[in-house]
C-alpha positions as CSV (number, residue, x, y, z in Angstrom):
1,X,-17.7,-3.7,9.7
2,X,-14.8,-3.4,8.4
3,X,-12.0,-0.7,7.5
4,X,-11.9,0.8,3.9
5,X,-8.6,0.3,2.1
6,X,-6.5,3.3,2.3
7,X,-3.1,4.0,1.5
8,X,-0.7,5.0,4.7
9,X,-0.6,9.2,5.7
10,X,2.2,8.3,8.0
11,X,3.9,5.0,6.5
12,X,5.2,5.6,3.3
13,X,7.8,5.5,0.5
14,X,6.6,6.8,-2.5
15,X,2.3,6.6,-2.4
16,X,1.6,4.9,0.6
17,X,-0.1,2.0,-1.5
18,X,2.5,-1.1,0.5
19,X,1.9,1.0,4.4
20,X,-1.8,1.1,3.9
21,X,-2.0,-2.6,2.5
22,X,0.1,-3.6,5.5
23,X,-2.0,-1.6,7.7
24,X,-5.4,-3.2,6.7
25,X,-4.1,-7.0,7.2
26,X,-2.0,-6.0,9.9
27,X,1.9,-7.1,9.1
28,X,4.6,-5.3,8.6
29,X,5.5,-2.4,5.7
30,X,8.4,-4.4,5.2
31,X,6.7,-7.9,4.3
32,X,4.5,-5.8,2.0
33,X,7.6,-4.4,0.5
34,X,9.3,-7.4,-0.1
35,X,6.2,-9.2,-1.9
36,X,6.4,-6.7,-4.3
37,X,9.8,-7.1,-5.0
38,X,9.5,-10.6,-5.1
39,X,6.6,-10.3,-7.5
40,X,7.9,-10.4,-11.8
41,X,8.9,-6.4,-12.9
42,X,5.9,-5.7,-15.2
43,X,3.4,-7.4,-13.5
44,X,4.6,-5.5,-10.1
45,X,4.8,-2.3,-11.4
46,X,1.2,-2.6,-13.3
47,X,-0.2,-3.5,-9.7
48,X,1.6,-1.0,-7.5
49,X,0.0,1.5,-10.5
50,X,-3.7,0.3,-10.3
51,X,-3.7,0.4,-6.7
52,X,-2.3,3.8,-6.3
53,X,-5.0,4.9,-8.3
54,X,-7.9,3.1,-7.0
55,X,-6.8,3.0,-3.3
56,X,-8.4,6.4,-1.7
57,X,-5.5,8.8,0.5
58,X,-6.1,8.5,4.0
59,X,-7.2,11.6,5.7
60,X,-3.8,13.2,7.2
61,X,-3.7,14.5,11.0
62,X,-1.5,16.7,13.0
C-alpha cells in the first residue's frame, strides 16, 4: 500500500507542498523546487496553491 501525499513537517520553505512531493517519489527538494520554477508564473503559482490546500499536513514529531 502505498503512502498518502503529505506535505514535509521537517523539509520546508514556505508550506511543505515541494518536501512532501519530493518525499513521496523520492528525489531531491531541490529538483522539486526547480520544476516549479521552471514551470510558466501563473500556471505555477495556481498549482503550488491547489496543492497546499488539498495536500493534508504531516503529523509533526519531536
Amino acid at each position: 500500500m502505498s503512502t498518502p501525499l503529505r506535505k514535509s513537517a521537517t523539509d520546508r520553505s514556505m508550506q511543505g507542498v515541494c518536501g512532501g512531493l519530493a518525499a513521496q517519489f523520492g528525489i531531491s527538494s531541490l529538483a522539486v523546487r526547480l520544476i516549479f520554477i521552471v514551470i510558466p508564473f501563473p500556471v505555477n503559482l495556481i498549482i503550488y496553491m491547489i496543492l497546499a490546500n488539498a495536500m493534508a499536513d504531516a503529523p509533526r514529531t519531536l
